[in-house]
NUKEMAR-803697 format. One line per 4 residues: number of its first residue (from 0); their letters; for each residue x, y negated, z of N, C-alpha, C, O. Coordinates in steps of 0.2 Angstrom, whole numbers, always signed. Each point is the difference from the previous one (the first is absolute). Last residue first. Example, Ala and Ser with C-alpha at 12.3 -4.5 7.8 and 13.67 -1.06 7.14 Angstrom:
residues 2
1 = sa = +64/+11/+35/+4/-6/+1/-4/-5/+3/+3/-6/+1 | -1/+34/-1/-4/-6/+0/+4/-6/+0/+5/+1/+3
//
This chain:
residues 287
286 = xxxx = -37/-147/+96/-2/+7/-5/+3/-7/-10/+0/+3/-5 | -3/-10/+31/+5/+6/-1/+2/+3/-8/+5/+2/-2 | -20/-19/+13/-4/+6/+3/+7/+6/-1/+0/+6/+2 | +0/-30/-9/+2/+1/+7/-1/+7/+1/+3/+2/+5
282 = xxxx = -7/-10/-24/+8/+2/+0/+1/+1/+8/+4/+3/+2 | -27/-2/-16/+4/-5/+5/+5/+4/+4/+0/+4/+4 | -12/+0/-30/-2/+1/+7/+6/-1/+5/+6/+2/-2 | -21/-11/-21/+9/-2/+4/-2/+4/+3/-6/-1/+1
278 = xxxx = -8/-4/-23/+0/+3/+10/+7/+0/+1/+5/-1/-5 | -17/-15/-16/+4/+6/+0/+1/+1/+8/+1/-5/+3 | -23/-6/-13/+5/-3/+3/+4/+8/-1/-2/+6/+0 | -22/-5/-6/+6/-1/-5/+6/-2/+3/+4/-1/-5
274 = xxxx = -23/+1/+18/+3/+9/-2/+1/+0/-5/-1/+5/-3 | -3/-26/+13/+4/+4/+7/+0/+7/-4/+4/+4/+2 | -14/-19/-16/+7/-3/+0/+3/+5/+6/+5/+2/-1 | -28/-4/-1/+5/+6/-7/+5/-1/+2/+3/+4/+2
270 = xxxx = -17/-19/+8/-1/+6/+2/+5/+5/-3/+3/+5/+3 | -8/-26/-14/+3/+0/+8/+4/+7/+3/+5/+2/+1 | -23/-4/-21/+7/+1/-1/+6/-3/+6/+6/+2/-1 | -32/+1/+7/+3/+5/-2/+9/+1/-2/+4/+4/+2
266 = xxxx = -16/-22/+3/+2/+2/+6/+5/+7/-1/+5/+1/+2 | -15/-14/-19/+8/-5/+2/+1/+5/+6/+5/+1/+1 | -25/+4/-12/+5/+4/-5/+6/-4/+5/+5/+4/+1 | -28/-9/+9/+4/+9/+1/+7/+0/-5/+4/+4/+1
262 = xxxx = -6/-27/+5/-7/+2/+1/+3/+11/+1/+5/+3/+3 | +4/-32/-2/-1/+6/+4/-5/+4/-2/-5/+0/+3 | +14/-20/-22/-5/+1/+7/+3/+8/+3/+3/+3/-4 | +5/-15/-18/+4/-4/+8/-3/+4/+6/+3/+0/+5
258 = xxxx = -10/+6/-28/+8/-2/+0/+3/-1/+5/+6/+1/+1 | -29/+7/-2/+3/+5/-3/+9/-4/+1/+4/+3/+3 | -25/-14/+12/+3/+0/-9/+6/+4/+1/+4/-2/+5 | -27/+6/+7/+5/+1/+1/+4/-1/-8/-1/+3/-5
254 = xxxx = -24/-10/+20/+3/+3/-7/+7/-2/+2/+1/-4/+4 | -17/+8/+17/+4/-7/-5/+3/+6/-6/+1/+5/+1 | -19/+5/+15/+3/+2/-1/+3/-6/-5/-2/+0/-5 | -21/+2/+21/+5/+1/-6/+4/-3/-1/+1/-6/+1
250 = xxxx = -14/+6/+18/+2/+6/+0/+3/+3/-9/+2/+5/-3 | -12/-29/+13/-5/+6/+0/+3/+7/+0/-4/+5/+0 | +17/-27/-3/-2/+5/-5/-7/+3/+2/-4/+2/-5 | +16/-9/+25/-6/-6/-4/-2/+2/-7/-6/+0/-2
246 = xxxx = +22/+16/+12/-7/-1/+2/-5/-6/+2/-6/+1/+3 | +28/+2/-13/-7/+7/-1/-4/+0/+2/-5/+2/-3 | +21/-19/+10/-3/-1/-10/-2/+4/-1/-2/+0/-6 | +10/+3/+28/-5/-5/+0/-2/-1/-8/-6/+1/-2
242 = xxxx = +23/+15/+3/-7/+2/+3/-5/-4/+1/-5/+1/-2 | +28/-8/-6/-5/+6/-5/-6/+0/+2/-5/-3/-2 | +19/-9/+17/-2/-6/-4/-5/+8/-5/-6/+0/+0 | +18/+10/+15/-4/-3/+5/-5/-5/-6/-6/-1/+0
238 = xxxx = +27/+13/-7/-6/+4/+3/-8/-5/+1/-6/+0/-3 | +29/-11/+1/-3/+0/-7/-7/+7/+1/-4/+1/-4 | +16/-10/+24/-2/-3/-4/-7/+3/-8/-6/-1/-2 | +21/+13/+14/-6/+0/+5/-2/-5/-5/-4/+1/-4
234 = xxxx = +23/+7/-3/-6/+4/-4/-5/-2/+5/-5/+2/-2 | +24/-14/+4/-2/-2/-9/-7/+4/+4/-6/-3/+0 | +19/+7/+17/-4/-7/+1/-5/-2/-7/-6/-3/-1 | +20/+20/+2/-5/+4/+5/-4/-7/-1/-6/+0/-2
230 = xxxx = +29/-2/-8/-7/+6/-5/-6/-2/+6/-4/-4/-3 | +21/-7/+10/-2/-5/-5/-6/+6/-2/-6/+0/+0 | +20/+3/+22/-8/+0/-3/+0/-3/-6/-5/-4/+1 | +28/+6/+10/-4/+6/+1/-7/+0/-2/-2/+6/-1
226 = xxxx = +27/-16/-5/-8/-2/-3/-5/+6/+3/-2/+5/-3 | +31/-10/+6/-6/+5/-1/-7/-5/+1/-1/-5/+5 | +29/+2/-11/-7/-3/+1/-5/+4/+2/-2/+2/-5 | +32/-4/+7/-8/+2/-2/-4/-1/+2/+0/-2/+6
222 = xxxx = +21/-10/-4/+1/+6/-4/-6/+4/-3/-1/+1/-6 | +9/-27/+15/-6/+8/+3/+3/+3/-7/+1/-2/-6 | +8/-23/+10/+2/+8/+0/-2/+6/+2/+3/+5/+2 | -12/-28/-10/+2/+1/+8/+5/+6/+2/+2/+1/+6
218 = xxxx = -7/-4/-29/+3/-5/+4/+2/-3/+7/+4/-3/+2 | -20/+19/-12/+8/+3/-2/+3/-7/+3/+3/+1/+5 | -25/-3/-3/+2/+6/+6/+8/+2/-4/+3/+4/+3 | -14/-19/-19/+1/-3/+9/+4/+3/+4/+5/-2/+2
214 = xxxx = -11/+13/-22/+7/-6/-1/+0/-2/+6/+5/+1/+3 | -26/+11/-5/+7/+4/+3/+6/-5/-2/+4/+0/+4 | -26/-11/+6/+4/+5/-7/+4/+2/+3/+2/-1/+5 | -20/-5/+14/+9/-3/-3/-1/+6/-9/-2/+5/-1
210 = xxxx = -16/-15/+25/-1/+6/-8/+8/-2/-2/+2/-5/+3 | -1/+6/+26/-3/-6/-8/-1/+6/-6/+2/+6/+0 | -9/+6/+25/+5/-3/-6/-1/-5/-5/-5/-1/-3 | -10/+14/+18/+4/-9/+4/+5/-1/-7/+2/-5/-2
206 = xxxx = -24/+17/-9/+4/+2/+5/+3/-6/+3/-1/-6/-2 | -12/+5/-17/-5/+0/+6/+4/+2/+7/-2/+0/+6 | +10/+14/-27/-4/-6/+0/-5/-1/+7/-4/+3/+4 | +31/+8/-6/-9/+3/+0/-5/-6/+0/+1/-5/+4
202 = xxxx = +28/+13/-6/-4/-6/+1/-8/+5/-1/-1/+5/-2 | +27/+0/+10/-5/+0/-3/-7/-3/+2/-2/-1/+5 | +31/+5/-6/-5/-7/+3/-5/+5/-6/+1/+3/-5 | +26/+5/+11/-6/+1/-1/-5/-5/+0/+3/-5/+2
198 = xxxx = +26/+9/-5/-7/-1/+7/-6/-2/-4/+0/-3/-5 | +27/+13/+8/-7/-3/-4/-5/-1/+3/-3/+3/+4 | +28/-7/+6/-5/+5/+1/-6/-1/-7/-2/-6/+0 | +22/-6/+8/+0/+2/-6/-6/+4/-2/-2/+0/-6
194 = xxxx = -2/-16/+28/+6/+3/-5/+2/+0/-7/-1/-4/-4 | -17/+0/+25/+1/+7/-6/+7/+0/-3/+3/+5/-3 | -11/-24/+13/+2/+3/+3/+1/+8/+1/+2/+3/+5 | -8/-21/-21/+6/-3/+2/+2/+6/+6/+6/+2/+1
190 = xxxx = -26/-1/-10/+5/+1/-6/+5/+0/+3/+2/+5/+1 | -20/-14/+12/+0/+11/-1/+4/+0/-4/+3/+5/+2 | -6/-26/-4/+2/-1/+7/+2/+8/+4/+4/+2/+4 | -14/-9/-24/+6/-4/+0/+3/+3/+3/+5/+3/-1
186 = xxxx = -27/+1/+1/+3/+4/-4/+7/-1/-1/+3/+5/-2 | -16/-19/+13/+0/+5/+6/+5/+5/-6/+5/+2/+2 | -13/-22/-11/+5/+0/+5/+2/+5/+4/+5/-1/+4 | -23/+1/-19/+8/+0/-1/+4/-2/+2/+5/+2/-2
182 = xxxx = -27/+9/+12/+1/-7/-4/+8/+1/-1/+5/+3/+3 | -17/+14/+12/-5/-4/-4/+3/-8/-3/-4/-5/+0 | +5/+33/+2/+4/-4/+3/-5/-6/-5/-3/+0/-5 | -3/+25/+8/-4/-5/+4/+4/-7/-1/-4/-5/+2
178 = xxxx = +19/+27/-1/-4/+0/-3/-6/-7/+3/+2/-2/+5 | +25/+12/-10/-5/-3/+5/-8/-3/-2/+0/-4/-4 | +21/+22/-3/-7/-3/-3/-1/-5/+7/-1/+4/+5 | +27/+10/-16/-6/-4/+3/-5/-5/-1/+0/-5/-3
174 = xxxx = +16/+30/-8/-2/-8/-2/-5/-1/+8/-4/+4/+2 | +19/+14/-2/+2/-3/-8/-2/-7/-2/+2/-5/-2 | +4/+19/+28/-6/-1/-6/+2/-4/-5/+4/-4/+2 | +11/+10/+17/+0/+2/-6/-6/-1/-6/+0/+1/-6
170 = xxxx = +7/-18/+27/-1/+8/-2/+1/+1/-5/+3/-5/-3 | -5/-17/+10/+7/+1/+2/-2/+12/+0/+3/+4/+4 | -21/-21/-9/+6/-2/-4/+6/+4/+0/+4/+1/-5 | -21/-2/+22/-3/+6/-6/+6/-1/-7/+2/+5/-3
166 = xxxx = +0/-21/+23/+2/+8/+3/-4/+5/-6/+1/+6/+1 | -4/-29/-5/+7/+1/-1/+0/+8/+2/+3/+4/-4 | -23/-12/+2/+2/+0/-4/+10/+3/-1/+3/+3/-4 | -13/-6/+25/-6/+6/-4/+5/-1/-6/+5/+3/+0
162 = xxxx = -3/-23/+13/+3/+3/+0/-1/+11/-1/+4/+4/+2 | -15/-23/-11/+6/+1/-1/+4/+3/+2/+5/+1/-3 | -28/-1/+10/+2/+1/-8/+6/+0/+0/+2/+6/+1 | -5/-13/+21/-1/+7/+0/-2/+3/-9/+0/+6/-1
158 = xxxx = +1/-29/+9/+6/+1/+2/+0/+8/-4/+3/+1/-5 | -25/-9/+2/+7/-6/-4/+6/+3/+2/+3/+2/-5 | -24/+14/+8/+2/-4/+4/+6/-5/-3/+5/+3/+1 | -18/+16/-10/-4/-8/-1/+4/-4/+3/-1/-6/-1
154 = xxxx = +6/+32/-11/-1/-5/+4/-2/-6/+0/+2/-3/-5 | +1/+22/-7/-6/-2/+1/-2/-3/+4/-6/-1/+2 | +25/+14/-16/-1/-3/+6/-7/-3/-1/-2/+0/-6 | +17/+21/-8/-3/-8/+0/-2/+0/+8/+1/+5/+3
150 = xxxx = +16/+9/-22/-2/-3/+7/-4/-5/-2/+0/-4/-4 | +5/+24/-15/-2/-7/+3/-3/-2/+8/-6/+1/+2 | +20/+19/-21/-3/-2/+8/-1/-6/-3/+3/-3/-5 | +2/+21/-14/-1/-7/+1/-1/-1/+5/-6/+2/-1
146 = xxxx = +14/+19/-5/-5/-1/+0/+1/-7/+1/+4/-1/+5 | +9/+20/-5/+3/-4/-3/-6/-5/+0/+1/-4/-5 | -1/+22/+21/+7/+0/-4/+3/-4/-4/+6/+0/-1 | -20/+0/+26/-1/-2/-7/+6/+2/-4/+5/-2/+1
142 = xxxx = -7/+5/+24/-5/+5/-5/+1/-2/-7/+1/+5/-4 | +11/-20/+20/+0/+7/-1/-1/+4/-3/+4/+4/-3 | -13/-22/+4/+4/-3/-2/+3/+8/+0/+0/+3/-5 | -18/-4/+18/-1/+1/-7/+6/-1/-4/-1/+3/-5
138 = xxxx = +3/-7/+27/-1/+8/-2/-2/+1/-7/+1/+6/-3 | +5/-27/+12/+5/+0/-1/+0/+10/-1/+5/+3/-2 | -26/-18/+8/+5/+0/-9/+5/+3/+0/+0/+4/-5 | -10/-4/+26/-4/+5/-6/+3/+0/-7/+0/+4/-5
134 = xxxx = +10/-14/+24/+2/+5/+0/-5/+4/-5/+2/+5/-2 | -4/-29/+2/+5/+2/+0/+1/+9/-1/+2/+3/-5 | -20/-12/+17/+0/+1/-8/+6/+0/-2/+0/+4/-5 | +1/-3/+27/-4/+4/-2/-2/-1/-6/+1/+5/-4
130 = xxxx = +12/-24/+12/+3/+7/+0/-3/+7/-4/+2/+4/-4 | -15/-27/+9/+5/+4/-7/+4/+4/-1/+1/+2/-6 | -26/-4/+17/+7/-1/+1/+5/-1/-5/+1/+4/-4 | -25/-6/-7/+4/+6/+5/+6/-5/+4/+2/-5/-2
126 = xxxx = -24/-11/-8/+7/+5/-1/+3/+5/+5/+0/-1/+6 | -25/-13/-15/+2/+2/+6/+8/+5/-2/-1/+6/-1 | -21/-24/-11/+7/+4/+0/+2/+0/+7/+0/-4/+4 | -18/-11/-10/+1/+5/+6/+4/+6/+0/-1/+4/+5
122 = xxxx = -9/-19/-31/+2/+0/+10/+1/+6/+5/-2/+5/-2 | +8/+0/-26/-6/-5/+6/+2/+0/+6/+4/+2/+4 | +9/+4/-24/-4/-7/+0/-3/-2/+6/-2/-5/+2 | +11/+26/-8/+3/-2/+3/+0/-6/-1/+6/-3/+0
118 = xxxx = -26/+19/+8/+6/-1/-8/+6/-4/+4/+0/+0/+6 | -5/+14/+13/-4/-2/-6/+4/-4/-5/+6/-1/+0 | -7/+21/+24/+3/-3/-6/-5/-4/-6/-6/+2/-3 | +3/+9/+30/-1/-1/-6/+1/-4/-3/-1/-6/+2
114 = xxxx = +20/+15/+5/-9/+1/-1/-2/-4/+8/+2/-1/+5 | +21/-7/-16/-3/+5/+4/-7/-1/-2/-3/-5/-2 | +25/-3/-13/-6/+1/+1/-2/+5/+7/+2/+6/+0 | +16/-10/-18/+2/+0/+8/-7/-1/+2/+2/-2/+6
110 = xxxx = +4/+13/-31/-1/-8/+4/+1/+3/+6/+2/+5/+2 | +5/+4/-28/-1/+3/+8/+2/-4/+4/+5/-2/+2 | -10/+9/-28/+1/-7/+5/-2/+4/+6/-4/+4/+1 | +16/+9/-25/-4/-1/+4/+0/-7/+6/+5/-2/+2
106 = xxxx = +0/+15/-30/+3/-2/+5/-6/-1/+8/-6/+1/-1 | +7/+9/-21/+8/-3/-1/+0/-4/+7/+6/-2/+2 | -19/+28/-9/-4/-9/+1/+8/-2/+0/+4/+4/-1 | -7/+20/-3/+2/-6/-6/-2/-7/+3/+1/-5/-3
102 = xxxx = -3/+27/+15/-7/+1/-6/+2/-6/-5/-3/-2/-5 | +17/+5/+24/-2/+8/-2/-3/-1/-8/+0/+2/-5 | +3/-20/+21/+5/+1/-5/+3/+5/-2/+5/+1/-3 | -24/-3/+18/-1/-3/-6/+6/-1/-5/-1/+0/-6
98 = xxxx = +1/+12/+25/-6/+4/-1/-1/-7/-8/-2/+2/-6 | +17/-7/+25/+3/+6/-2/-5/+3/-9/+3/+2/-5 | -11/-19/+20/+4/-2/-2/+2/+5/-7/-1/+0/-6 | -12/+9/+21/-3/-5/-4/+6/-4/-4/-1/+2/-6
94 = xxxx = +6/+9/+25/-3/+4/-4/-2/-3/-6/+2/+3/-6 | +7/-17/+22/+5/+5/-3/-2/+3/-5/+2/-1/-5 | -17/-9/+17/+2/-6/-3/+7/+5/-2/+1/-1/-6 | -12/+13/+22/-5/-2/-6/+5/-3/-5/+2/+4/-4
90 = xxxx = +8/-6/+23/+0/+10/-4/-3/-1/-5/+2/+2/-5 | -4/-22/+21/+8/+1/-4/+1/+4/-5/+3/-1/-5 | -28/-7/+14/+4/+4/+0/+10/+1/-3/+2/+3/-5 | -24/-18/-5/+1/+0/+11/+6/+4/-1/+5/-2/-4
86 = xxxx = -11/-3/-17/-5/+4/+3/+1/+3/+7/+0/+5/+3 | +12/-21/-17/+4/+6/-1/-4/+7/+5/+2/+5/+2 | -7/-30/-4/+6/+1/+6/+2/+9/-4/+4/+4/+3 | -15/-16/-25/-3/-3/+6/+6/+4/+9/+5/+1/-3
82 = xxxx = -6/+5/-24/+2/+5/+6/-2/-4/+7/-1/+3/+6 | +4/-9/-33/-3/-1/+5/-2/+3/+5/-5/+3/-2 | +20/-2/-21/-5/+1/+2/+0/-3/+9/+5/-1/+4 | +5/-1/-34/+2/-1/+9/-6/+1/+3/-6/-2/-3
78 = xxxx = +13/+9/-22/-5/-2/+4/+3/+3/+9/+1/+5/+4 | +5/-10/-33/+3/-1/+5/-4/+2/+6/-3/-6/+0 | +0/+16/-24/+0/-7/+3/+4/+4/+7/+1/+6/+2 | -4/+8/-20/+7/-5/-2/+1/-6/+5/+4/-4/+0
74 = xxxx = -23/+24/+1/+8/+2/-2/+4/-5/+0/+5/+1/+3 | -31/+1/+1/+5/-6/-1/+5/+2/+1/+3/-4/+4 | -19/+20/-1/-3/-5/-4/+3/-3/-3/-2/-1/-6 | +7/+15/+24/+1/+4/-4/-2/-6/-8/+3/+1/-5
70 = xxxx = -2/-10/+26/+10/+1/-2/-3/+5/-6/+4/+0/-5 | -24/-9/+16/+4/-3/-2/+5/-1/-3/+1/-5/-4 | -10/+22/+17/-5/+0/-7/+2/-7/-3/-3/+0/-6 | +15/+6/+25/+0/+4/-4/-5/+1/-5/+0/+5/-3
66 = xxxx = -4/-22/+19/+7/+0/-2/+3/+4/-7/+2/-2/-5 | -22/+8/+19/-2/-7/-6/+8/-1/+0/+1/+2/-5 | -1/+10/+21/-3/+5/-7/-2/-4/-4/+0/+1/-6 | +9/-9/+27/+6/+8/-4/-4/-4/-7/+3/-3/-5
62 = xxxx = -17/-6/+19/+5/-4/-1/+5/+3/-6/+2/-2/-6 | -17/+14/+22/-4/-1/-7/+6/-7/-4/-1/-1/-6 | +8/+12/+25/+0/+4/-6/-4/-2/-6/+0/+2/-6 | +3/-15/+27/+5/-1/-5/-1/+8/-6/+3/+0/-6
58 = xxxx = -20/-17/+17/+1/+8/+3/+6/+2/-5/-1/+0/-6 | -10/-26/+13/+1/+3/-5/+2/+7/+4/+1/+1/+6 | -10/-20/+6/-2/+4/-3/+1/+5/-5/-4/+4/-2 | +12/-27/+11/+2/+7/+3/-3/+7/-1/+2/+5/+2
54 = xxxx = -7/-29/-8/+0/-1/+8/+4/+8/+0/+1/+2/+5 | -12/-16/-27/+9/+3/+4/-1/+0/+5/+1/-5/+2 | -27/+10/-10/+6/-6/-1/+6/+2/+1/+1/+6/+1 | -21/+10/-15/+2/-2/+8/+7/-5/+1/+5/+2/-3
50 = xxxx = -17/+14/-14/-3/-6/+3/+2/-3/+5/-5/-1/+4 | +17/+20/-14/-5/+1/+6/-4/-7/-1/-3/+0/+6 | +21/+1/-24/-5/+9/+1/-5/+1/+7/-4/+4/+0 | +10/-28/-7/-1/+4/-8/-3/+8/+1/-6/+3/-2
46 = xxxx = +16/-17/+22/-7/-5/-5/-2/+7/-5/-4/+4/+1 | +23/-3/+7/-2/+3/+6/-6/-3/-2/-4/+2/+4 | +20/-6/-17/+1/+10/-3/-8/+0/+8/-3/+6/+2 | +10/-26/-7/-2/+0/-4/-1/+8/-2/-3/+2/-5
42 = xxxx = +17/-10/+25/-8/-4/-2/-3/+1/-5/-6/-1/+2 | +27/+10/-1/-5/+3/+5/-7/-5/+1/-5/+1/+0 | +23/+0/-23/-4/-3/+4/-3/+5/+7/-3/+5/-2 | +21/-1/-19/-4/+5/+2/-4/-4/+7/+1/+3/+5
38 = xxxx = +13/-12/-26/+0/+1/+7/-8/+2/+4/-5/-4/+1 | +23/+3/-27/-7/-1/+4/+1/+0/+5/+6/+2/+1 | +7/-6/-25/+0/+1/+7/-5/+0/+4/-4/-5/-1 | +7/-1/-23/+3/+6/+2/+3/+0/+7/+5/+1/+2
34 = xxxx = -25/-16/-18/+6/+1/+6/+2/+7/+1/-4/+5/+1 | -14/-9/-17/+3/-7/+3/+8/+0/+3/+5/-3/-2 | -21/+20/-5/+1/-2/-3/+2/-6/+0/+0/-3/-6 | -5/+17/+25/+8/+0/-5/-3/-1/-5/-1/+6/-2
30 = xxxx = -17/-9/+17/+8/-7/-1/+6/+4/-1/+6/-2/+1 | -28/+13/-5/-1/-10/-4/+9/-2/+2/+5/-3/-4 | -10/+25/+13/+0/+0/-8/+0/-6/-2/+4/-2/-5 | -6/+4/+29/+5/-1/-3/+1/+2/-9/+4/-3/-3
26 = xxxx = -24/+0/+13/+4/-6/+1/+7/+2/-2/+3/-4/-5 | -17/+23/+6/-2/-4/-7/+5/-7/+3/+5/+0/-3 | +0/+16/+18/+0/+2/-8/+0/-5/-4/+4/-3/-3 | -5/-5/+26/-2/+4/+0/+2/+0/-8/+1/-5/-4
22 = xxxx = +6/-9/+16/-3/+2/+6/-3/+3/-4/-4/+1/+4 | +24/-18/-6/-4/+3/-5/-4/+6/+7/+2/+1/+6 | +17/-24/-9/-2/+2/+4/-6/+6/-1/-5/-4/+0 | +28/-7/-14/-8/+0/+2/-2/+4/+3/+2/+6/-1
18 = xxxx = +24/-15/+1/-4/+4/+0/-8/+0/+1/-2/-2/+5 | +26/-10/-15/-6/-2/+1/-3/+7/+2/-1/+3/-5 | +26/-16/+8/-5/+7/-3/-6/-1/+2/-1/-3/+5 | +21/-18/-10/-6/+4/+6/-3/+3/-3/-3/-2/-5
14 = xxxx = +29/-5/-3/-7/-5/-2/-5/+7/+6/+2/+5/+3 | +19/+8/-13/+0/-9/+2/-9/-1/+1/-4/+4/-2 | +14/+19/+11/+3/-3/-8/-4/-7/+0/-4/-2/+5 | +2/+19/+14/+8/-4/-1/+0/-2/-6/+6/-1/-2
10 = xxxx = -26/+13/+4/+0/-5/+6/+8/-2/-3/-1/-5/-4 | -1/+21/-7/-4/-4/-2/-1/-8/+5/+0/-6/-2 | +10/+27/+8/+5/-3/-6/-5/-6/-3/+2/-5/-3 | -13/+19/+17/+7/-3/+5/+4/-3/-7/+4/-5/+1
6 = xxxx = -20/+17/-7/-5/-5/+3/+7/-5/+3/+1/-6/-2 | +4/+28/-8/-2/-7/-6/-2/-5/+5/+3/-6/-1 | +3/+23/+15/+7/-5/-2/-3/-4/-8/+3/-5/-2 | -18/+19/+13/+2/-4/+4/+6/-3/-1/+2/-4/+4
2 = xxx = -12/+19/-17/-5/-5/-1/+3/-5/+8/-3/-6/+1 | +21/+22/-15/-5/+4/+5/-4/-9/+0/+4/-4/-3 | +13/+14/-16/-1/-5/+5/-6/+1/+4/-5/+2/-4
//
């Protein structure tokens, strides 16, 4: 079974999949102990390796290759990845494509966004025609063999969500995102007009979205959830709090209890877990 029909079988089975949103190795080592699903965040892959906000800055090879040090890691999770309009280009966005369901990813988001592009929380979103993104889905939709698509929209305008939502409904993509939506009723309202289609909702702290459980978002009918910052957000936090308490310390160091605390052995046996897990190599590649 190739990592694009688990994910795709997992989406069609009851109650909303939860994907955690992870930005680098160590984050992701914390949330597959938690969750068998991640989502390879563009906010948090574009924070983590350049310092630098979602506006579009990511270089999709360096995107490839932390994927691929992902899929060698985590054989059995699920991991949907972030591809932001598919780095401009129709060809690119093929390549790329092509290029992750090589190396194991289960799936990918591919928004309607024009540069310069940003999260999909913030003001001043600006969308492609939709014809022209259309035609960029409908080449990747082509390219992909069995890979998870996810349409999204990132539109603002009331008439122009839904109707986005419907014309992304009515393709072949497997699941639709509307991203930014801001209250249950608007979710209601994206449901009804999608259809059977499944459909996506992700949520980001401090984002326009309500916070919802997932019992909520299943009863609305969202199929899945992506959580893109909880790690990024945990580590600035809990980063930021260490440092101040080192340095009213004077530069020493909090006693670590051996049971519950962070210190070198809990990192340590973290760590082991990625080179005692059993290797998969990803059914996509052929072999």
């Amino acid at each position: 079974m190739t990592y694009g029909k688990k994910l795709r079988d997992r989406i069609a089975g009851p109650g909303t999949t939860p994907l955690i949103g992870v930005y680098d190795m160590y984050s992701a080592s914390i949330a597959a102990k938690h969750y068998d699903g991640m989502f390879v965040s563009g906010f948090g892959f574009a924070a983590s390796y350049y310092g630098l906000p979602d506006i579009g800055f990511i270089a999709w090879p360096d995107m490839v290759a932390f994927v691929q040090r992902l899929r060698g890691a985590f054989p059995h999770h699920h991991l949907l990845v972030d591809i932001d309009d598919g780095y401009v280009d129709p060809e690119v966005a093929c390549h790329v494509v092509e290029g992750l369901e090589r190396i194991g990813a289960s799936g990918v988001i591919l928004e309607d966004q024009k540069r310069p592009r940003r999260c999909g929380h913030a003001d001043g979103k600006q969308v492609l025609p939709l014809e022209e993104y259309l035609e960029k889905l409908d080449q990747v939709l082509a390219t992909r063999k069995d890979l998870v698509v996810v349409a999204r929209t990132d539109a603002t305008d009331e008439h122009d969500i839904l109707h986005r939502a419907e014309r992304l409904a009515a393709t072949d993509a497997d699941v639709v995102l509307v991203d930014g939506v801001r209250s249950v009723e608007w979710i209601k309202r994206i449901r009804k007009v999608v259809g059977d289609k499944p459909l996506l909702f992700n949520q980001i702290a401090g984002g326009k979205s309500p916070r919802l459980s997932l019992g909520e978002l299943s009863d609305l009918g969202v199929d899945v959830a992506i959580y893109s910052t909880p790690c990024l957000f945990a580590a600035h936090e809990a980063m930021d709090s260490a440092l101040t308490g080192l340095k009213a310390a004077d530069g020493r160091l909090p006693e670590v209890d051996p049971a519950s605390g962070i210190g070198v052995q809990a990192s340590t046996t973290l760590l082991e877990r990625n080179i005692a897990r059993d290797r998969l190599v990803p059914q996509s590649v052929g072999v």
